[in-house]
C-alpha positions as CSV (number, residue, x, y, z in Angstrom):
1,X,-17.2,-0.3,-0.5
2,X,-13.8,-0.7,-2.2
3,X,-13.7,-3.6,-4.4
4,X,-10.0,-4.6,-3.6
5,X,-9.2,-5.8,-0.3
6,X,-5.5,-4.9,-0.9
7,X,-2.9,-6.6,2.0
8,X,0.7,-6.3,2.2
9,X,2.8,-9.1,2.9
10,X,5.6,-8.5,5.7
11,X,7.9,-11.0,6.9
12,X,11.9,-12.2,6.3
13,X,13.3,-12.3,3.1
14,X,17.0,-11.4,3.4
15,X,18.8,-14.7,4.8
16,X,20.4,-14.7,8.4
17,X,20.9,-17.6,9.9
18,X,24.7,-18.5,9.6
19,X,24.1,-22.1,10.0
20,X,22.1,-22.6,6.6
21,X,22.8,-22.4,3.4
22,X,21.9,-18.7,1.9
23,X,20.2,-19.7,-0.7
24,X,18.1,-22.5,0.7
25,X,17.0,-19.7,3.2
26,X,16.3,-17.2,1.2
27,X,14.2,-19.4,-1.1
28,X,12.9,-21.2,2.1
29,X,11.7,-17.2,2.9
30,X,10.4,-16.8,-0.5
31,X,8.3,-20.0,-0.9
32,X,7.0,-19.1,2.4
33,X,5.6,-16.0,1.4
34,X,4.1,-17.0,-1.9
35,X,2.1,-19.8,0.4
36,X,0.9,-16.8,2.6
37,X,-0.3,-15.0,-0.8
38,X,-2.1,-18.1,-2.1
39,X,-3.9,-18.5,1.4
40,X,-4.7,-14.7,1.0
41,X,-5.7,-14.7,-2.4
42,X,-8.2,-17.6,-2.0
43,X,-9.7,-16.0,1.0
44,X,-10.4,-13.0,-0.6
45,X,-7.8,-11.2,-0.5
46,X,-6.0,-8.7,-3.3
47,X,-2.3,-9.6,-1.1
48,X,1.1,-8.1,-2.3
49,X,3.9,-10.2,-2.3
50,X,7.6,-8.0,-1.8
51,X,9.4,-11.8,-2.0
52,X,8.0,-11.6,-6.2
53,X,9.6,-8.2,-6.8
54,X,12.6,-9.4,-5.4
55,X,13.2,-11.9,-8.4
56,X,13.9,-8.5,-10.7
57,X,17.2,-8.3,-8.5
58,X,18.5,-11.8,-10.2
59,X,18.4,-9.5,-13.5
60,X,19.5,-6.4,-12.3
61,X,21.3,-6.4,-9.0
62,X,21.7,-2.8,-8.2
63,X,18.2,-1.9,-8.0
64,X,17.9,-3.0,-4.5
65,X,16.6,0.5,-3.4
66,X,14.4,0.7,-6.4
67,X,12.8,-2.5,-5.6
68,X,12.1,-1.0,-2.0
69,X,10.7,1.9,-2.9
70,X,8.2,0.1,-4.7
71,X,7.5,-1.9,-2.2
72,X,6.5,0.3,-0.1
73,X,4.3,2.3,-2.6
74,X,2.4,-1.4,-2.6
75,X,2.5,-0.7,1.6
76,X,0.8,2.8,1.5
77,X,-2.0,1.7,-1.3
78,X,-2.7,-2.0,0.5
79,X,-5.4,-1.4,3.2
80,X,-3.6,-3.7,5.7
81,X,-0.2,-6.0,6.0
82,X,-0.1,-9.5,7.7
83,X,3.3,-9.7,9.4
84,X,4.7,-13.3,9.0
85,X,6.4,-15.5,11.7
86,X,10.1,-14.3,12.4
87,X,9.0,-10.8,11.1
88,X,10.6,-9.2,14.2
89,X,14.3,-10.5,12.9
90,X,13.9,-8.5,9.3
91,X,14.9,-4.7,9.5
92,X,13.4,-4.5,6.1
93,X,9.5,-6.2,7.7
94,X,10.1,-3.9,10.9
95,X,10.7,-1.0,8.7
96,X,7.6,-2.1,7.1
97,X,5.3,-2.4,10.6
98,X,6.4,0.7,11.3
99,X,5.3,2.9,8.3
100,X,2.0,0.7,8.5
101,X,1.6,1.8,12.0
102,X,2.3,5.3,10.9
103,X,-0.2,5.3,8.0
104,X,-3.2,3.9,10.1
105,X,-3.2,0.3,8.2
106,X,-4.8,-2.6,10.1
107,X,-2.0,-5.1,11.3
108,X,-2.4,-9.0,11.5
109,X,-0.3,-11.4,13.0
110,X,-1.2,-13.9,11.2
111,X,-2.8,-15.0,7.7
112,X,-5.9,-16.9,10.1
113,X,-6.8,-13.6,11.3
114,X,-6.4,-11.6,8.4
115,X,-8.7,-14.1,6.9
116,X,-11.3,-14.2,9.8
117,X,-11.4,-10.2,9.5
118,X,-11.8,-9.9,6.0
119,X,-14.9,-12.5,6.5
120,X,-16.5,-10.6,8.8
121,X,-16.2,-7.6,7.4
122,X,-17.3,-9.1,3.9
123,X,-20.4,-10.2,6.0
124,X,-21.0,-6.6,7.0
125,X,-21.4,-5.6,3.7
């Protein structure tokens, strides 16, 4: 059995709606996410959270690709990703889906059945 359970948080980060403040959104986006790794993490989870790394581009702005490279190097290691509401709207969470789907990862659409999964198989073992 691996010990880690390793899943990969997908979902909006970049802000989009024109009607609300870019900021707010973004850290509306972010707080989101970190509530979907704390659900994660206390179910059992090892969860990766892209909305964390994205705090290194406050420091250095033009490492934007370098920050989604190692994203998805989290993405291939993490044996599934949970795709958050509004997913479907983020080019960067589609992206994500789709190299997911490529690699053979198991896909939620939702933390609640990420978390029933991961209990059942924990209950296999």
């Amino acid at each position: 059995m691996n010990q880690y359970r390793r899943i990969y948080i997908a979902g909006p980060i970049t802000p989009r709606n024109p009607n609300v403040d870019p900021v707010k959104e973004y850290a509306s986006n972010c707080h989101f996410m970190i509530e979907a790794w704390i659900d994660l993490a206390i179910a059992g989870w090892h969860p990766i959270c892209p909305a964390a790394d994205f705090i290194f581009l406050f420091f250095i702005p033009d490492m934007i690709s370098k920050v989604k490279e190692i994203s998805l190097a989290w993405l291939e290691a993490s044996e599934a990703i949970v795709m958050l509401p509004g997913w479907e709207n983020s080019s960067g969470a589609k992206a994500e889906f789709e190299l997911a789907v490529k690699l053979g990862k198991k896909v939620f659409y939702s933390i609640e059945e990420a978390n029933k999964w991961l209990k059942k198989e924990v209950g296999n073992e």
